[in-house]
C-alpha positions as CSV (number, residue, x, y, z in Angstrom):
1,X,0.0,0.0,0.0
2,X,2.4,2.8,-1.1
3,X,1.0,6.2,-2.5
4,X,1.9,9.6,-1.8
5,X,3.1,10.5,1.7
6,X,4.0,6.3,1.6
7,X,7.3,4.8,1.6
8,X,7.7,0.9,1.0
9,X,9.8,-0.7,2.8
10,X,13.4,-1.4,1.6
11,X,14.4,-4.6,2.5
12,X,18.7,-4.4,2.8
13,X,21.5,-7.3,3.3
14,X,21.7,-6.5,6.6
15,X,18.3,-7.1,7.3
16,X,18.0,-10.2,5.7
17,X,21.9,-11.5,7.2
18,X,20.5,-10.2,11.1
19,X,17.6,-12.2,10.6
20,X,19.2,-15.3,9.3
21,X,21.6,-14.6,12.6
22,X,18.7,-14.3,14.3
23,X,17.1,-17.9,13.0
24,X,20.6,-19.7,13.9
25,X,20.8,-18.6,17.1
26,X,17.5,-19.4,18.0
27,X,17.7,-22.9,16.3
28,X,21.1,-23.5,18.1
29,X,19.1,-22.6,21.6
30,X,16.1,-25.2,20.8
31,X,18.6,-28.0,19.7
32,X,21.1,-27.5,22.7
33,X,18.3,-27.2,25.0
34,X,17.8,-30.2,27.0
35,X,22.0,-29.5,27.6
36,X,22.8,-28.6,30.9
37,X,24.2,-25.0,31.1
38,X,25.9,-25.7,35.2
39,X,27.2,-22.9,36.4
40,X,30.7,-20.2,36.0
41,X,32.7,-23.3,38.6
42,X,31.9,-26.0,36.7
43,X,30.1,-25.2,33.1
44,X,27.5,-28.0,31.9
45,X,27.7,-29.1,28.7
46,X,25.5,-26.4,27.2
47,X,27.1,-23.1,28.2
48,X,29.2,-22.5,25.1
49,X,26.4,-23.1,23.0
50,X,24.0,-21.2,24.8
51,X,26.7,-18.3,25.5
52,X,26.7,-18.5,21.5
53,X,23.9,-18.6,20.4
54,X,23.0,-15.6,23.0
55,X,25.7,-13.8,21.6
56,X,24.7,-14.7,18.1
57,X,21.3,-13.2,19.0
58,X,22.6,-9.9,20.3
59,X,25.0,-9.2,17.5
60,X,22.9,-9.9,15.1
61,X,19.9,-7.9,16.5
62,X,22.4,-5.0,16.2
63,X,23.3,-6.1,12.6
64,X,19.4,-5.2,11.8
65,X,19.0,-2.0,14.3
66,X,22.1,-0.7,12.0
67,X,21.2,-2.0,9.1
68,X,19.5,0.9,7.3
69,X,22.9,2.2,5.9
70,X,23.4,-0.9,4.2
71,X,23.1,-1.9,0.5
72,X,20.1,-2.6,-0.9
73,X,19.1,-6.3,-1.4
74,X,18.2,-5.4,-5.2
75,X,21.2,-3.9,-5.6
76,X,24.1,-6.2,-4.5
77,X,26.6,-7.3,-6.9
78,X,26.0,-11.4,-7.5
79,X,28.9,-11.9,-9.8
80,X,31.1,-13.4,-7.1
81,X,28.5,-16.4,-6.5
82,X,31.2,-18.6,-8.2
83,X,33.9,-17.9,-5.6
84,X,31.5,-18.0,-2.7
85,X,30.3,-21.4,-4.3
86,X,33.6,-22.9,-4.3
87,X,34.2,-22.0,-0.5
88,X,31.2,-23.4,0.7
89,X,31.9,-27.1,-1.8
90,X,35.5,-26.8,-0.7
91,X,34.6,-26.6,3.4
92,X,32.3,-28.9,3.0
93,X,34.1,-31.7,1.6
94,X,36.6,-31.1,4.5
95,X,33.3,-31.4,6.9
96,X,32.5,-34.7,5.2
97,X,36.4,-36.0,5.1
98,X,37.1,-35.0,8.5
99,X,36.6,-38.3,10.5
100,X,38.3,-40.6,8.2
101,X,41.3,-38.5,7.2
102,X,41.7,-36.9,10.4
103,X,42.9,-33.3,11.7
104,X,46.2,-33.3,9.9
105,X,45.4,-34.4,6.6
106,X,42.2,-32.3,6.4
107,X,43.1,-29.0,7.9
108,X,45.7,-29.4,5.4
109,X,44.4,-29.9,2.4
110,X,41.5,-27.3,2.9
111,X,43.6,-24.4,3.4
112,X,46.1,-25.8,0.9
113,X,42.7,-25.9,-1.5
114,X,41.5,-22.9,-0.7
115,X,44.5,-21.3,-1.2
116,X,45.0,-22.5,-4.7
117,X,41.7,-22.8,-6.0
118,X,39.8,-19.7,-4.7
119,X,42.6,-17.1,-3.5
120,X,44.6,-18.8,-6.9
121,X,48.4,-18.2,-4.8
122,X,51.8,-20.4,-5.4
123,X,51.4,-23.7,-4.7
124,X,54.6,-23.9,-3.1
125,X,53.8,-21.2,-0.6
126,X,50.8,-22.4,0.2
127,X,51.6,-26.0,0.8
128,X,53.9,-24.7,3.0
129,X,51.7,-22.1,4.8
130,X,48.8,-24.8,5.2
131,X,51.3,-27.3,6.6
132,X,52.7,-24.5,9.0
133,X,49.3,-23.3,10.3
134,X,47.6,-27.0,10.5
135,X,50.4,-27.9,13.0
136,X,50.2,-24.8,15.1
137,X,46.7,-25.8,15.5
138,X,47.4,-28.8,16.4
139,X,50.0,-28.1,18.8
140,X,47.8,-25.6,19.9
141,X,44.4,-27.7,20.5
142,X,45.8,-31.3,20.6
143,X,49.1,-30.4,23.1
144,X,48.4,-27.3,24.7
145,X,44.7,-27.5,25.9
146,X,44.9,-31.2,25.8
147,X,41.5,-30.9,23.7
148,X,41.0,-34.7,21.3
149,X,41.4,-34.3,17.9
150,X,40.5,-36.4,15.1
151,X,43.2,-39.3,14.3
152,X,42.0,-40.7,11.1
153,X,42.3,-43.4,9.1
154,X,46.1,-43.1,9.3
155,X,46.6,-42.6,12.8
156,X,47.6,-39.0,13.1
C-alpha cells in the first residue's frame, strides 16, 4: 500500500543477514536445550552453545538496528556467487572427510585448496603455509589445551 506521503519498505542485506543470525541462534538454543548450562565453577555441557547462540542473537539484533545504511538487497553485486560457491563445496568436503582422514590431513588440504583454487596463490607457498598453520593448530588444541582431535584413518 504505497502512495503519496508512503514509503515501501526497503528490504537491505543486513536485514536479511540479522535475521538469518537471528534464526541460527535461536535454532542453536532449541537443539542445545535439554544441555545442561551448570554454572561459571563447573560449566555444563550447554554453556558454550548457549553463550553463542546468545551472543549470536545480540549481534545480530544489532546487525538489523544498523542496518539501514546498508546496500540494498536489489542492488548487491551477485557476480562473485562462483567464488562463494567454491568456498562453501571446498569446506564442506573437508566437513565430510574430517573423520576418516583426520585433523592433519584435512586442515591441510583445505587451506592448501582454498589457497589455490579460490585465492589462486603459489602452490609452493601455500603447501607450505597450510602445513605450518595446520600444525600450530594442532600443537595448539591437541598439546596445549589437551583438547581430542580427530586421528583418522592413518593414525595421526
Amino acid at each position: 500500500m504505497s502512495g503519496p506521503g508512503k514509503s515501501a519498505a526497503i528490504l537491505r542485506a543486513d536485514h536479511i543477514a540479522g535475521g538469518v543470525f537471528i534464526a541460527l541462534g535461536i535454532a542453536v538454543f532449541i537443539l542445545g536445550w535439554n544441555l545442561p548450562f551448570g554454572r561459571l565453577s563447573a560449566p555444563g555441557a550447554g554453556m558454550l552453545p548457549k553463550l553463542t547462540a546468545g551472543l549470536l542473537i545480540l549481534f545480530a539484533v544489532i546487525i538489523v538496528a544498523t542496518g539501514a545504511a546498508s546496500e540494498k538487497l536489489s542492488q548487491l553485486p551477485w557476480s562473485d556467487w562462483i567464488h562463494a560457491a567454491l568456498v562453501t563445496g571446498i569446506t564442506a568436503a573437508a566437513v565430510s572427510l574430517y573423520t576418516t582422514l583426520g585433523f592433519l590431513i584435512t586442515m591441510s588440504l583445505l587451506i592448501f585448496t582454498l589457497l589455490v583454487l579460490v585465492e589462486r596463490k603459489n602452490i609452493v607457498g601455500s603447501a607450505a603455509y597450510a602445513a605450518a598453520l595446520t600444525l600450530f593448530a594442532y600443537w595448539l588444541f591437541a598439546i596445549a589445551l589437551k583438547a581430542p582431535l580427530e586421528r583418522g584413518l592413518l593414525w595421526f
